[in-house]
Structures are given as C-alpha cells and as structure tokens.
N, C-alpha and C positions, 0 to 999 in steps of 0.2 A: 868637888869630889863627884864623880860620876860612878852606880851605882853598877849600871852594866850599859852599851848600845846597841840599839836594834835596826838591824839593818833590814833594808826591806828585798826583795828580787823577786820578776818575774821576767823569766827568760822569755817566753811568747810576746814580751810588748817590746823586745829587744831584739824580734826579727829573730831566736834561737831554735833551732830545731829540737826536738824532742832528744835526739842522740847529744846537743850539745848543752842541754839543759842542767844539767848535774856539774859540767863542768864550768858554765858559766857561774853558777849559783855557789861555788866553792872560791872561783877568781875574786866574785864579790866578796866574801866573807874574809878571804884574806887580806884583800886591799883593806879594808876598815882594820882589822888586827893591826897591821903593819905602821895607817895613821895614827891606830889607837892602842899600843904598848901595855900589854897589863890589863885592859878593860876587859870583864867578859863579856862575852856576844852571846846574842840571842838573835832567831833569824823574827821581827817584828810580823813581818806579811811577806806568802811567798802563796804562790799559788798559779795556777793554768784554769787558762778557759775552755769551757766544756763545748762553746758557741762563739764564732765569730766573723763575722763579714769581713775584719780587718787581716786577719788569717785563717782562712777555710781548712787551708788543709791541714794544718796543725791542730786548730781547734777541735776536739771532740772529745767525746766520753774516755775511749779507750787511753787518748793521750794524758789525758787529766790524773787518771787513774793510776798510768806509771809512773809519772811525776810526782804524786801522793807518796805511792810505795818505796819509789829510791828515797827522796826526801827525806820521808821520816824515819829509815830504814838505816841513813848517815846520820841521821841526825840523834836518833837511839843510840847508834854505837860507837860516834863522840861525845853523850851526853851534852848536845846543845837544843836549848828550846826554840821551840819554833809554834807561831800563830798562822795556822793555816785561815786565805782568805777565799773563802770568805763559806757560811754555813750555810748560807739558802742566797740563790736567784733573788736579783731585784730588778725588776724590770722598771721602775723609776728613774735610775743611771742613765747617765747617755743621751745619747737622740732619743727623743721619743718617736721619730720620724723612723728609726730602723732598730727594728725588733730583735733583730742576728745581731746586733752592735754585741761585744767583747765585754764592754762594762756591766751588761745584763746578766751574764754567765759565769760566773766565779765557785759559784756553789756548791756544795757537798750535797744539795739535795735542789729538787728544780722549784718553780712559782710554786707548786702544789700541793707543797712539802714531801714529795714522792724522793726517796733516794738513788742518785744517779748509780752508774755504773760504782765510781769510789765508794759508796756508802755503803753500796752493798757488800761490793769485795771485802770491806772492815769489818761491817757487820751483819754475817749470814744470814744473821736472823731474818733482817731487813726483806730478804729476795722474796717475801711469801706474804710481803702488805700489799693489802686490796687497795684497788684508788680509794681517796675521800677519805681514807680513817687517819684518824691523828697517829702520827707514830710515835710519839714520846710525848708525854706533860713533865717530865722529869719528879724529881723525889728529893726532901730536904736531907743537905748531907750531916751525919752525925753528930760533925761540929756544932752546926746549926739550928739545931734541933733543942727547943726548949731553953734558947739565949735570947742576949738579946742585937744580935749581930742580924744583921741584915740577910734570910735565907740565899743561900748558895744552892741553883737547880745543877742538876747532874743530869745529861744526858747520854747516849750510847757514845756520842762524837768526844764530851769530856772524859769519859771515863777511857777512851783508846789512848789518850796522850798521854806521857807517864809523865808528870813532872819533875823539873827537876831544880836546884837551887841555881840563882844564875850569879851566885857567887863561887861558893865551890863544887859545885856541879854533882853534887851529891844528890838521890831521891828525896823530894819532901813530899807535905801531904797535900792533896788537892788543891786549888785555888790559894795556895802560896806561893810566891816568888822566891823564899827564903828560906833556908834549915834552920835550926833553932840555933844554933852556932851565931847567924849571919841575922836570927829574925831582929825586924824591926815593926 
C-alpha cells in the first residue's frame, strides 16, 4: 500500500523555458497519475534556479520568482502539496571550482540568509531587512508547546504554504501530512 507519490520536476535542468515550465511540470504530474491510478500526488521537489552557468539566461531572480507564483498558485487551486527546493543557497553543491554552478542556487533566500526576489514578493515584510540581521528564529507551534513532541519551528516560508491532507486533500494543521479522517 502506497500512502501517496512524490514526484519530483524542474523544468530549468530539462533545458524548459520559463513560458514552458508550468506545462511541463503538469505533463510530469500526469504521466505519474496515469502510472499510478488512484495514488495521490504530491509534487516532492520542484524548484528553479535563481543562478546558473549551465543556463544563464534562464537563471535569475525574476524567473525563479514566477515559477514560485504559478506553481503554487496551481497547486492551491487543485489542492496538491508541494515541497519547494530548496530554502537557502548552499554553496557546498557542485563544483566547488564554479561559483555560478545551478546546484548552488536553489534558494528562497541567498548564502546570507538575505531574501531573494521570491521571498520577498511572499513576504513584504522581508523587502525592509538590513544586511546581517537574522530574519526569523522561528516560534514554537501551539501543538508544541509544553509536550513532549519534538518542537516544530515556524517560519514566514512555513507558514505561506497552506497544507493540505495528501489523502483527501482537505486543509490540515501544520506539519501534518494527514486530516484526522486519514491521521496516522
């Protein structure tokens, strides 16, 4: 028995322009349906680079940014979940020989924890952090709070994604996979 499958897609490592990005990331999602009858989907990793040597002109901020917004923008209004990849820049990826390398650049915010172009557009607040200050330590969630369950941080990036169950695709509460219908 299989719970749900996570398909993973990014169009930018598949040579897709930004215009055919949406559509390719939907081809993908239906071919897995199609394998998989009945399973629900959830999109695992799906994401665009903000930097990259391997595609220049594709790579940047602004594109990253619209890919964000359609993304999740289908993906709200089919209720299907999706794991954006990736939160922060890691510059350990990759060559360490080429800085611009694509592996380095995934992030919702760069090396410095500073928020890219996407981070901001989601969260306004974001556009008026001075370099060097921390932007979030996050806050223990409700749940969490005085248990004895393992704290749950909540950040600005967790709290934009609304979840949802990836059973019956109904809203649940934070850092669950399951409605209470489906909890395990």
């Amino acid at each position: 028995m299989v719970d749900f499958a996570g398909v993973h897609t990014y169009p930018i490592w598949e040579k897709k322009s930004l215009d055919q990005a949406m559509a390719f990331t939907l081809e993908n999602l239906q071919a897995v349906q199609q394998a998989l009858p009945g399973v629900p989907l959830a999109i695992a990793e799906a994401g665009w680079a903000s930097t990259a040597s391997e595609f220049p002109a594709e790579a940047n901020e602004k594109n990253q940014a619209r890919y964000f917004r359609e993304l999740l923008g289908w993906a709200g209004k089919n209720h299907v979940t999706v794991f954006w990849f990736e939160a922060f820049d890691e510059d350990w990826k990759g060559d360490p020989n080429n800085a611009q390398g694509a592996e380095k650049h995934w992030g919702l915010y760069d090396l410095d924890r500073q928020p890219k172009l996407v981070a901001r557009e989601a969260l306004p607040g974001l556009a008026n952090t001075k370099k060097k200050k921390p932007l979030f330590g996050g806050t223990l969630s409700q749940e969490a709070a005085g248990s004895r369950i393992k704290p749950v941080l909540r950040s600005p990036i967790t709290s934009l994604l609304r979840p949802w169950c990836i059973q019956c695709h109904k809203p649940v509460r934070p850092n669950t996979l399951f409605c209470a219908r489906f909890g395990r």
